[in-house]
C-alpha positions as CSV (number, residue, x, y, z in Angstrom):
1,X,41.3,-12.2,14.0
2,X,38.3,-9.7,13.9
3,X,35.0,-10.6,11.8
4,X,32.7,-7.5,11.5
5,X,29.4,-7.9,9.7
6,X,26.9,-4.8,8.4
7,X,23.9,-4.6,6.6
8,X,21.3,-6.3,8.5
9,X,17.9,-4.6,9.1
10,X,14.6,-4.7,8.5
11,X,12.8,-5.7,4.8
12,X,9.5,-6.5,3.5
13,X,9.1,-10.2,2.3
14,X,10.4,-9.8,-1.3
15,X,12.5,-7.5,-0.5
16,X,16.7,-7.8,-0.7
17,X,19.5,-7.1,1.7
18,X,23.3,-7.2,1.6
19,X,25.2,-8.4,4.0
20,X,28.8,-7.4,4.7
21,X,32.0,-9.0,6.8
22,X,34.7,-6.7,6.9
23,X,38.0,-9.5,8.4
24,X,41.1,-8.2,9.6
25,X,44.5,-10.0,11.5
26,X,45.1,-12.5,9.1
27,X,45.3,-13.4,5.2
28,X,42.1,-13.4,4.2
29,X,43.3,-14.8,0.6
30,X,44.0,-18.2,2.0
31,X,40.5,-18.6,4.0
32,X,37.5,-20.5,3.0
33,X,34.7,-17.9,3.8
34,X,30.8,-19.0,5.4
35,X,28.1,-17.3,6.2
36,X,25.6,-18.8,9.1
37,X,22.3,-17.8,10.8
38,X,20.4,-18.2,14.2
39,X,16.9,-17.9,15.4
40,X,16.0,-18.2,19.1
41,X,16.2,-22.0,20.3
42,X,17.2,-23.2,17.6
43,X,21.0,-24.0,16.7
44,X,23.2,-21.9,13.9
45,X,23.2,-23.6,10.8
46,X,25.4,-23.1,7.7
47,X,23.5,-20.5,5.1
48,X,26.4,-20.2,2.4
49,X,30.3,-21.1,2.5
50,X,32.8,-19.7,-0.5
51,X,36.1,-21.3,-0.8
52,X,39.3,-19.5,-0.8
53,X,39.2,-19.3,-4.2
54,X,36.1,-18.2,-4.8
55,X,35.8,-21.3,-7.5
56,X,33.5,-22.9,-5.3
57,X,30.6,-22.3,-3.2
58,X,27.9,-23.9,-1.3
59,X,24.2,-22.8,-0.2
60,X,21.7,-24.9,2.1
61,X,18.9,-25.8,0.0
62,X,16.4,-23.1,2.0
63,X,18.6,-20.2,0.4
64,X,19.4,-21.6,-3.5
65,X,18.3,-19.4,-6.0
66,X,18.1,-16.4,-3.6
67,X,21.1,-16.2,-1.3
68,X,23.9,-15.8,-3.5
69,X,28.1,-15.3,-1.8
70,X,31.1,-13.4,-2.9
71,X,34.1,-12.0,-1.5
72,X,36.9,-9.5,-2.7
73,X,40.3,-10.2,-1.4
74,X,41.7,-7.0,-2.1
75,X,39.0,-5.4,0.5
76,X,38.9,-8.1,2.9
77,X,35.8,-8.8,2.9
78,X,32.7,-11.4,2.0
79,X,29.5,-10.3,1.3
80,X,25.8,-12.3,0.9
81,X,23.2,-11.0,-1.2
82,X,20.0,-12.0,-0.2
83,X,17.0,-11.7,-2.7
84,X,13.7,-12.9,-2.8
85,X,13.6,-12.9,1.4
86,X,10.9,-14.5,3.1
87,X,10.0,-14.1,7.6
88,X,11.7,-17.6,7.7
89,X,14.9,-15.8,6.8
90,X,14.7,-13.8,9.8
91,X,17.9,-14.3,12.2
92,X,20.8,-13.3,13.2
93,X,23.5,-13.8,10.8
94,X,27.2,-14.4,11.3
95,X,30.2,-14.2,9.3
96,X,33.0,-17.8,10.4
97,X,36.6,-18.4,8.9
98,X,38.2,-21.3,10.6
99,X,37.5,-20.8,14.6
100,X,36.5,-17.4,14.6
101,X,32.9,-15.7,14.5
102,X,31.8,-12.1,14.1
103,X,29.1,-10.7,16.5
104,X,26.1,-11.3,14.0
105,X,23.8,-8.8,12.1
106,X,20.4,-8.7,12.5
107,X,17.9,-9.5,9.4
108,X,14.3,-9.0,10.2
109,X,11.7,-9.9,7.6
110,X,8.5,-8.8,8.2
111,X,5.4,-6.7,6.7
C-alpha cells in the first residue's frame, strides 16, 4: 500500500490550495478515504473522511464550509480542496485508508 500526497505549499490567508493522494497496491474502490493534519506538539487530528462510496463525508467543524473532499476511483486518488484558509490551517497534512499513512504535505498559511 503506497499513499502519496502533493500540493502543499505556501498561501496567503484567503487563499486556496489542493491537496492530492495518489494510492497504489490495493483497490482503492472499496476504501473509506480521510484526510488528517499535524502541527508541532500537538496530536494529528481528523480534517475530512469520504466513504467508499463517496455518498458520504465528514469534516471537523474547524474546516465546514471551506475544506471540501472528493476522490476518483478511476485515478486512484483523493483530493481536499481547501478555500478560505486561515494560519491556523497550517500543518502538515496526511492522506490514511485503513492502517496506512502517506508521508504528509506541507501547507503553510501565512502573509
Amino acid at each position: 500500500v503506497q499513499l502519496v500526497e502533493s500540493g502543499g505549499g505556501l498561501v496567503q490567508p484567503g487563499g486556496s490550495l489542493r491537496l492530492s493522494c495518489a494510492a497504489s497496491g490495493f483497490t482503492f474502490s472499496r476504501y473509506d478515504m480521510s484526510w488528517y493534519r499535524q502541527t508541532p506538539g500537538k496530536e494529528r487530528e481528523l480534517v475530512a473522511y469520504i466513504t467508499r462510496t463517496g455518498g458520504s463525508t465528514h469534516y471537523a467543524d474547524s474546516v465546514k464550509g471551506r475544506f471540501t473532499i472528493s476522490r476518483d476511483d478511476a485515478k486512484n486518488s483523493v483530493y481536499l480542496q481547501m478555500n478560505s484558509l486561515k494560519p491556523e490551517d497550517t500543518a502538515v497534512y496526511y492522506c490514511k485508508t485503513e492502517s496506512a499513512w502517506g508521508k504528509g504535505t506541507l501547507v503553510t498559511v501565512s502573509s
